[in-house]
N, CA, C and O atoms as a DFTB+ gen file, in Angstrom:
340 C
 N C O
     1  1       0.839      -1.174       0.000
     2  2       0.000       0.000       0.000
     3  2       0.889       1.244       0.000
     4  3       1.860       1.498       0.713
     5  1       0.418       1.831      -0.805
     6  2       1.639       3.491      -0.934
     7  2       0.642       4.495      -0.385
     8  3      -0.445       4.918      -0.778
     9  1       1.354       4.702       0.586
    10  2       1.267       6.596       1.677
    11  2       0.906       7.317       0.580
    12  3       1.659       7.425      -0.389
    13  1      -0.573       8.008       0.656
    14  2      -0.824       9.064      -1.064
    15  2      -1.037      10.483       0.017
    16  3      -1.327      10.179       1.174
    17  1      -0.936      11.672      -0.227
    18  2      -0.984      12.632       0.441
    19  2      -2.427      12.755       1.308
    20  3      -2.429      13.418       2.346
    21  1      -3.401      12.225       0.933
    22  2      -4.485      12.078       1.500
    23  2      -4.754      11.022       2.917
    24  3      -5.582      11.013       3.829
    25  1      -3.697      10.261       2.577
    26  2      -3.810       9.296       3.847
    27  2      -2.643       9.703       4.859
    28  3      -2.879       9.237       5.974
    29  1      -1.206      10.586       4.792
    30  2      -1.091      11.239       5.135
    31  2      -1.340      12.387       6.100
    32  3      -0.878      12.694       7.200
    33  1      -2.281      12.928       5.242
    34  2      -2.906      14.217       6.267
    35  2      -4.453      13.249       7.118
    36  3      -5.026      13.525       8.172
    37  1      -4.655      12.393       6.378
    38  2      -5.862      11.815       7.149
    39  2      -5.453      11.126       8.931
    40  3      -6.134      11.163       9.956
    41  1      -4.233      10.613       8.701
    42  2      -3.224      10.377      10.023
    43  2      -2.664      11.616      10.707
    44  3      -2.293      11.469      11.872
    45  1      -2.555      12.781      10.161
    46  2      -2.060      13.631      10.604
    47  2      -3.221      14.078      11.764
    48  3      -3.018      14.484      12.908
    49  1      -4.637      13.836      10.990
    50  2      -5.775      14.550      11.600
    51  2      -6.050      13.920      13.317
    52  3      -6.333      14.412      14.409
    53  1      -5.776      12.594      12.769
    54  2      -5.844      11.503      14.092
    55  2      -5.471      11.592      14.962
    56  3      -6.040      11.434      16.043
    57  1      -3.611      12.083      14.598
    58  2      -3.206      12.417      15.298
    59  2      -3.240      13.802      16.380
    60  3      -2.413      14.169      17.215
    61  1      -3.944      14.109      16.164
    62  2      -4.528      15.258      17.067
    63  2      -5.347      15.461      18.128
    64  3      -5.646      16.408      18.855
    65  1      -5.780      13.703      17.961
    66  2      -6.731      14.157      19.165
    67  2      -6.357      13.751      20.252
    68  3      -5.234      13.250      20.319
    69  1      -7.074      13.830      21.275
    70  2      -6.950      13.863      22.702
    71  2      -6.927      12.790      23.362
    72  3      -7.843      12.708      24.182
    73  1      -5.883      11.506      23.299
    74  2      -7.383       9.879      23.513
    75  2      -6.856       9.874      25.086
    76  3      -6.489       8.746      25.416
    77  1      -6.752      10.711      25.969
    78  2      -6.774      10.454      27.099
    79  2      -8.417      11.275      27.272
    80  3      -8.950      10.983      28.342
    81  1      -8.987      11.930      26.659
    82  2     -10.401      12.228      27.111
    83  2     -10.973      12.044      25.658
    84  3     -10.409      12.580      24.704
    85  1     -11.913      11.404      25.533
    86  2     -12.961      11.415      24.773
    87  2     -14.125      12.357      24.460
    88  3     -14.811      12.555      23.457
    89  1     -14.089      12.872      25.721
    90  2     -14.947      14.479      25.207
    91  2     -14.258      15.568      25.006
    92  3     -14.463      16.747      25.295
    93  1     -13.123      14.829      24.288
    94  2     -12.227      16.463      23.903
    95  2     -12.158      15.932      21.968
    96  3     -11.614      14.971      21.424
    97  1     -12.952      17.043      21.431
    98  2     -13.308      17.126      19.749
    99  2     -12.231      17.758      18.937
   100  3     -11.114      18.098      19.327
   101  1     -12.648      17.841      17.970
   102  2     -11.989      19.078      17.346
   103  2     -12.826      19.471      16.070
   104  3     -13.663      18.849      15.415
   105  1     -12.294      20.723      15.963
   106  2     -12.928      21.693      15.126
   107  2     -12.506      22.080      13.795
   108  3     -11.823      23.104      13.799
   109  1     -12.683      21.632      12.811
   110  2     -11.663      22.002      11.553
   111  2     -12.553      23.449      10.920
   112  3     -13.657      23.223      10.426
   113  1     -12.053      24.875      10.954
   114  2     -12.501      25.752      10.346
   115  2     -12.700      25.790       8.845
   116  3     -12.020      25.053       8.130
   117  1     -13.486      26.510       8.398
   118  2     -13.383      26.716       6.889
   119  2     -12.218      27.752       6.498
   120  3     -12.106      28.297       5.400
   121  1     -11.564      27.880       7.355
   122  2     -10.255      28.730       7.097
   123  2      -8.911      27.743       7.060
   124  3      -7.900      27.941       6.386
   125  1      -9.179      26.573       8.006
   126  2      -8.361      25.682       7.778
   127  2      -7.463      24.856       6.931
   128  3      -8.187      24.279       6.118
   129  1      -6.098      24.502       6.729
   130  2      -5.567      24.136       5.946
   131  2      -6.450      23.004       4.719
   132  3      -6.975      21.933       5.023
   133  1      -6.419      23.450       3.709
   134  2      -7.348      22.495       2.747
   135  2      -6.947      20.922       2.887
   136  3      -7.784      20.060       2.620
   137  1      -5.848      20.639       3.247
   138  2      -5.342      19.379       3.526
   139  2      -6.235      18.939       4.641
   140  3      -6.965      17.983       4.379
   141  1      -6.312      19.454       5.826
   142  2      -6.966      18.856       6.835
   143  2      -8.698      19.216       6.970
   144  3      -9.459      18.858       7.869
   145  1      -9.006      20.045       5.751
   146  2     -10.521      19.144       6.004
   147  2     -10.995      18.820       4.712
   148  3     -12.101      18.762       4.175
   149  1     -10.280      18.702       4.508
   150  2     -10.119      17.241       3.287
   151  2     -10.116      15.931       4.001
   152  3     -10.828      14.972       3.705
   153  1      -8.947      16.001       5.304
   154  2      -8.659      14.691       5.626
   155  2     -10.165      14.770       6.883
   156  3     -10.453      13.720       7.459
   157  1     -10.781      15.723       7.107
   158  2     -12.019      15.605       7.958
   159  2     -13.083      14.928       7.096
   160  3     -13.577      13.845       7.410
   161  1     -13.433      15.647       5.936
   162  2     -14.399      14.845       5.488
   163  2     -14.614      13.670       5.230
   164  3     -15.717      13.135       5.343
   165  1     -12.928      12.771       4.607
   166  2     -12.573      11.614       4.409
   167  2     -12.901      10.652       5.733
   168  3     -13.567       9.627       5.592
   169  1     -12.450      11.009       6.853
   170  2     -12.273      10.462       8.084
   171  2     -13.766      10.311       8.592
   172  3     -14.110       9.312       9.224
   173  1     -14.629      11.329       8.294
   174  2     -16.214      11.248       8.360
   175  2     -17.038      10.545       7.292
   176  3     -18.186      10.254       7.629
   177  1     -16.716      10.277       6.269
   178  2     -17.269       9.257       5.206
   179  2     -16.795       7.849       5.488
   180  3     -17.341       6.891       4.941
   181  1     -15.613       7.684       6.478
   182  2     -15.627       6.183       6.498
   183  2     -15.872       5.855       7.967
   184  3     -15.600       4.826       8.584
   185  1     -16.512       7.096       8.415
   186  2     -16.836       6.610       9.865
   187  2     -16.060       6.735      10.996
   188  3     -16.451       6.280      12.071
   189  1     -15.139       7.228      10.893
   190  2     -14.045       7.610      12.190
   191  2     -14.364       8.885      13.046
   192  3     -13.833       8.766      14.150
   193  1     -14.759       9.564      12.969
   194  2     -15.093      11.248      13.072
   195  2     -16.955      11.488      13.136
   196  3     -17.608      11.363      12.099
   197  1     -17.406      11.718      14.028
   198  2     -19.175      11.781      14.095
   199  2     -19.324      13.334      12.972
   200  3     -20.527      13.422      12.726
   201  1     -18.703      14.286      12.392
   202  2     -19.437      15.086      11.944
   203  2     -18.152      15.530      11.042
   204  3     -16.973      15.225      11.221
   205  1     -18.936      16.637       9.646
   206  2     -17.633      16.303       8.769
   207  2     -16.606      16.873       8.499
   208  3     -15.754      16.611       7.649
   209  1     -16.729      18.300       9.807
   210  2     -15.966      19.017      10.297
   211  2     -15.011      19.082      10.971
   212  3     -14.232      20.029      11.074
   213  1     -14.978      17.530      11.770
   214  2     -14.156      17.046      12.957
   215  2     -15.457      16.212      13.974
   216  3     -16.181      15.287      13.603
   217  1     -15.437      17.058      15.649
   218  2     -16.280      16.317      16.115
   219  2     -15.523      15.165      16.955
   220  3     -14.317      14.922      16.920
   221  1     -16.184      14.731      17.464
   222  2     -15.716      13.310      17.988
   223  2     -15.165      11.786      17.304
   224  3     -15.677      11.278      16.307
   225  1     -14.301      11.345      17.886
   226  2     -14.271      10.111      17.293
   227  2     -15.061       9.024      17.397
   228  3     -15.513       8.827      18.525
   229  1     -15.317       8.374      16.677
   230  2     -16.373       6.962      17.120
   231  2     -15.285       5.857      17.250
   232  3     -14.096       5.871      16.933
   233  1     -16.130       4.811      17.866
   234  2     -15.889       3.577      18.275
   235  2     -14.558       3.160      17.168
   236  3     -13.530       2.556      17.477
   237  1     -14.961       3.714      15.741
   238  2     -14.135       2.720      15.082
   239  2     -12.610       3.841      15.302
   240  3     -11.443       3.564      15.581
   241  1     -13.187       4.927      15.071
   242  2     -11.701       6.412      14.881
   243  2     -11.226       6.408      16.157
   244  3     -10.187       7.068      16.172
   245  1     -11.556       5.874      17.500
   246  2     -10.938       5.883      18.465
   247  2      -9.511       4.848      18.341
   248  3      -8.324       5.134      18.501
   249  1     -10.410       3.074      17.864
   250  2      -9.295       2.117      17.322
   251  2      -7.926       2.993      16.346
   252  3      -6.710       3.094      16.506
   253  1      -8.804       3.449      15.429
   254  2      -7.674       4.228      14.623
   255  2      -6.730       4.931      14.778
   256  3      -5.620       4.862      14.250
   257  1      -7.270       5.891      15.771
   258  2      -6.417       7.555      16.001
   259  2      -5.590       6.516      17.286
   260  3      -4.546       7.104      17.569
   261  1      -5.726       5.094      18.197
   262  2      -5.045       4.897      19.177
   263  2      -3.424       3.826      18.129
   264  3      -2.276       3.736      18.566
   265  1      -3.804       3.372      17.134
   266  2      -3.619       2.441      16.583
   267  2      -2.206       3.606      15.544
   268  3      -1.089       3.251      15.169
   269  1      -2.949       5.093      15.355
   270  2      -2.101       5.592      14.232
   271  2      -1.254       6.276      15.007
   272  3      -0.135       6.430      14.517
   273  1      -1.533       6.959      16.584
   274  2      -0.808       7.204      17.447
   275  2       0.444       6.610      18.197
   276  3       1.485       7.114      18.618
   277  1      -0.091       5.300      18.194
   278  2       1.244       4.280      18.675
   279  2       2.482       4.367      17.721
   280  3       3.635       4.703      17.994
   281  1       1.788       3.866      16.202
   282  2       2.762       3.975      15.218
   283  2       3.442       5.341      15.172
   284  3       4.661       5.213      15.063
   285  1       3.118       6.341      15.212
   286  2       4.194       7.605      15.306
   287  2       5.001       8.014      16.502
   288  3       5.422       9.166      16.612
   289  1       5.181       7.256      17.234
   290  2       5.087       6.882      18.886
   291  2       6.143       6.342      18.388
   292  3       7.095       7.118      18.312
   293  1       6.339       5.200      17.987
   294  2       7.211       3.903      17.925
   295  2       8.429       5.079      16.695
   296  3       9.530       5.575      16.936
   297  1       7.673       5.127      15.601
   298  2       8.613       5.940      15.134
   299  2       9.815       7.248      15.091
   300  3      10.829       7.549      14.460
   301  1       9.092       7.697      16.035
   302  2       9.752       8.834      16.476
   303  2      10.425       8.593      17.405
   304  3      11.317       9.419      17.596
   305  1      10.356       7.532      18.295
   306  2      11.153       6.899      19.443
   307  2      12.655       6.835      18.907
   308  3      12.902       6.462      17.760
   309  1      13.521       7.176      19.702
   310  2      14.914       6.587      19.362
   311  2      15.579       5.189      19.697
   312  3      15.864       4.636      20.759
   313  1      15.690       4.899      18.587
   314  2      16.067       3.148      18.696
   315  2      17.242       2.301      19.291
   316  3      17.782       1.305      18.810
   317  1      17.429       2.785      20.155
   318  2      19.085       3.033      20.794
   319  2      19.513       1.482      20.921
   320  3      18.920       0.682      21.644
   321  1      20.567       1.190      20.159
   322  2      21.187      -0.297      20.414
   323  2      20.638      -0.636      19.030
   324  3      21.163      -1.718      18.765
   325  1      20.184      -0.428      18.437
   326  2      19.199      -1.123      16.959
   327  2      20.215      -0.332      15.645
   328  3      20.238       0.863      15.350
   329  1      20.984      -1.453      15.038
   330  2      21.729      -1.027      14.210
   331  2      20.409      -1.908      12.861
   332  3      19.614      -2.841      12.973
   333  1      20.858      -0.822      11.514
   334  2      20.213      -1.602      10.431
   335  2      21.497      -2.169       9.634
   336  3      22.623      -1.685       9.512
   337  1      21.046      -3.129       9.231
   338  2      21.958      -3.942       8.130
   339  2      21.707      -3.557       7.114
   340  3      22.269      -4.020       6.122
C-alpha cells in the first residue's frame, strides 16, 4: 500500500486528538488548511469522526487515532542499540 498525500494528512488529523479524554473534539474551520478538512471529510465518510468538520471520534476512529498514534510513537522513538543492516 503506498502513503498518497491524502492518507497522510488523514493520520495527521488523528493524530490530534486527545485519547486520554474522549470528550475532547476538534474543530476544523473553513479557514483551515485544505489538507486537513479534506482529511475531515474523508475520516467522516468512512466513519471515524461523528461530523464532517471534525467532532468526535467513534468507536471505530478511536481504534484508529489509538492504533495511528502508537505507530508515530514507535517511530519517532529513538532506537538506541538497533543497528540496520
Amino acid at each position: 500500500m503506498t502513503l498518497t498525500d491524502d492518507l497522510v494528512a488523514e493520520i495527521r488529523f488523528l493524530s490530534l486528538f486527545n485519547l486520554a479524554s474522549h470528550q475532547e473534539g476538534l474543530k476544523v474551520h473553513h479557514t483551515a488548511d485544505a489538507a486537513m478538512i479534506g482529511a475531515a471529510r474523508r475520516l467522516h465518510e468512512k466513519g471515524l469522526i461523528d461530523q464532517v468538520d471534525g467532532g468526535y471520534l467513534t468507536d471505530l476512529g478511536i481504534e484508529a487515532a489509538e492504533h495511528a498514534q502508537r505507530l508515530l510513537t514507535v517511530l519517532t522513538s529513538r532506537a538506541d542499540g538497533l543497528a540496520l543492516a
